[in-house]
N, C-alpha and C positions, 0 to 999 in steps of 0.2 A: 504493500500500500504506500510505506514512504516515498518509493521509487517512482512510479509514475506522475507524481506531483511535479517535481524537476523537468522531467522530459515533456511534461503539458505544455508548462510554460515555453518552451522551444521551440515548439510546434505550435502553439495556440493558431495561426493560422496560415496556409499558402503562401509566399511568397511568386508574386506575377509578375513580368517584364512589362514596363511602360512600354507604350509606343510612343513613338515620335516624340518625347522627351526631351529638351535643349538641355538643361538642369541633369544631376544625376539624383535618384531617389533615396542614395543613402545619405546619412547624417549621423552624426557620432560625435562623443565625446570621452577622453580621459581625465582621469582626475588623482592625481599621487600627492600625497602628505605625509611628512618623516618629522616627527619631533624627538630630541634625546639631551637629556641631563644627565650631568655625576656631579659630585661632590660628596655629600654627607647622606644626599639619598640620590639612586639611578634611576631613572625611568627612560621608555624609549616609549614609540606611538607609530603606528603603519598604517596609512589607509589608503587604502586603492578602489579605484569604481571604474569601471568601461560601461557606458551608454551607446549602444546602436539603434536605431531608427529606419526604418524604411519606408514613404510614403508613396502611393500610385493612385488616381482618381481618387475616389473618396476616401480610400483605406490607409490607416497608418498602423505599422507592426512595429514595436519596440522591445528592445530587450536590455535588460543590467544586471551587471554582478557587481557586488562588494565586499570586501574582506575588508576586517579591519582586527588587528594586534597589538596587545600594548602588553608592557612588564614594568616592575617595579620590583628594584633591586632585586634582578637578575629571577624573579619570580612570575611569572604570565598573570596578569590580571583582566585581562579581555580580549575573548577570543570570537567571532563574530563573520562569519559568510552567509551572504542575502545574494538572493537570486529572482528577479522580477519578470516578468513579462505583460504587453496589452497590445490589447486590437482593438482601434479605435474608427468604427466608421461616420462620417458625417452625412445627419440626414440633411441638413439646411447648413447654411455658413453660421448658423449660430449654435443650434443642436445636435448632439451627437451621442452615439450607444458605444458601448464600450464593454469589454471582458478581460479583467485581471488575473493575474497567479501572482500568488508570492509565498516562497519557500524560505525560512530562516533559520543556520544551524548557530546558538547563540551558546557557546559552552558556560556560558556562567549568568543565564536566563534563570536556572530551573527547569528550565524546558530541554528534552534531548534535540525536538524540533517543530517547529509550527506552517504548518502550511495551510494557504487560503486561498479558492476560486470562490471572485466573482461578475457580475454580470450587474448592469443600470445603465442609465442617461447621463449627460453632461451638458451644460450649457456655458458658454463664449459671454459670461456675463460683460466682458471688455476686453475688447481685439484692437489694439492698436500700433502704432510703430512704437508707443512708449511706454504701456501697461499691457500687461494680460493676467485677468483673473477670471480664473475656471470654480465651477462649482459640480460635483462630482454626489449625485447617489444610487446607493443599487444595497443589492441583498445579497445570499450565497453561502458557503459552508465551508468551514473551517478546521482540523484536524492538527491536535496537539498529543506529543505524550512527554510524560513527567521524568525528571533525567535518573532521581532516585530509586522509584516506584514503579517506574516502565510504562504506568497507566495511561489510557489514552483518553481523551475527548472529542468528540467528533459534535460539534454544535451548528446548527443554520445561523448566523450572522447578515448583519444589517449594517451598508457602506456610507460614509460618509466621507468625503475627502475636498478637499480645497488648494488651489496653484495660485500666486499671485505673484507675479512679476512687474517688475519697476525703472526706467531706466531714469538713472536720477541724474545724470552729466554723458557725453559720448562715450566715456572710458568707463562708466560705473555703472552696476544695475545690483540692485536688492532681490531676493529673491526668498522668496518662504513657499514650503509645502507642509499642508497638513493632512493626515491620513488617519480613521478612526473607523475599528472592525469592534464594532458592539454582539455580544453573543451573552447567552443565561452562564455558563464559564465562567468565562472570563473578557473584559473588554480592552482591544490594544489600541493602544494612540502614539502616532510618531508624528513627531513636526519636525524641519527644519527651517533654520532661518540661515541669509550666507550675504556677504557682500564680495561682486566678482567686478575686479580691476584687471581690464587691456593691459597689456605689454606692447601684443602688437593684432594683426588679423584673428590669429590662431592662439596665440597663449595670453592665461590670463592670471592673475594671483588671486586666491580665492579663501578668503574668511568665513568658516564654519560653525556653528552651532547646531548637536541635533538628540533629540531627546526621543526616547523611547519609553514608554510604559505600558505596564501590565497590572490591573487591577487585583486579579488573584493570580496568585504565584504561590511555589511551597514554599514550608516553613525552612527560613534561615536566607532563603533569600530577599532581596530588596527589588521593590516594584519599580524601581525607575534606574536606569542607564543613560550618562549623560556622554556625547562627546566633541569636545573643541579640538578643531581641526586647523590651520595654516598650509595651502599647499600652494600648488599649480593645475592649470585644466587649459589640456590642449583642445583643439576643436577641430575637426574636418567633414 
């Protein structure tokens, strides 16, 4: 059962050749962040994301993976691979339906792992050269098991999600997503918020903030994971 979840996502749907195309359909993003201390105490930080994209007529396929690593003094304190996929078609220039996966192995969740399909509408609440805020909901089903216990959860869940983007000067733009999978379980919430500074076309410096939570969790673990990030994000 864990295993099919991952390869959904990868397949959620067809990929088809444009025709007559000027533009190419792909679009992609990198993203690497390294932070490390010594002195009195060590710490290091790793986080990596690849974002690919593909859009044809009204259909958009996207896929992302992230890892992310950290130690303190010479000890691992967070250990962290997400793996996403959606297929977003547009009925109108402003409404669109959409289907998610998201697979998460968080070694110091409490969870061995979580994964979630789902399916809703979205609407283009503001489409412009210098803001875009989306507004995201749908329903779906969700599958956890417990990293202790082995127990699993398998709950219908209810989506709610939010994108807002900002360009606040040519070289800056703010950026926040919010993401909220409500189930009788347990309910998860991740935000981010980030500010992305030009270098040049392609590379950009890129300010992180991104919080993760989980309402119920086993005993001895903590409901929320926070992570500040400083990196770079190439673009092509």
């Amino acid at each position: 059962m864990k295993k099919w979840l991952p390869l959904a996502l990868l397949t959620i749907g067809p990929l088809v050749a444009a025709e007559g195309a000027t533009e190419s359909p792909w679009s992609g993003e990198g993203d690497l962040a390294f932070s490390k201390s010594s002195g009195n105490s060590r710490n290091a930080t790793l986080r990596a994301k690849l974002l690919l994209s593909y859009s044809v007529h009204r259909w958009t396929y996207s896929g992302q993976i992230e890892a992310v690593n950290a130690s303190e003094d010479d000890t691992r304190s967070a250990e962290a691979y997400t793996l996403r996929g959606k297929t977003a078609y547009d009925i109108t220039d402003r409404y669109y339906t959409f289907g998610n996966g998201r697979y998460e192995d968080n070694r110091f969740s409490g969870y061995e792992y979580q994964a979630a399909l789902t399916m809703g509408v979205g609407v283009h609440v503001i489409a412009t050269d210098k803001a875009l805020f989306d507004l995201e909901g749908g329903a779906g089903y969700r599958r956890s098991e417990e990293q202790n216990t082995g127990e699993t959860f398998n709950e219908a869940i209810l989506l709610l999600a939010g994108k807002y983007h900002r360009e606040l000067t040519e070289t800056t733009r703010f950026e926040s997503n919010l993401n909220a999978e409500a189930g009788d379980d347990n309910t998860y919430v991740e935000g981010l918020m980030g500010i992305r500074v030009k270098i040049n076309s392609r590379l950009a410096l890129k300010v992180a903030y991104t919080v993760k939570h989980n309402t119920d969790v086993p005993v001895g673990t903590k409901n929320t994971d926070t992570l500040s990030s400083v990196g770079l994000t190439y673009s092509f």
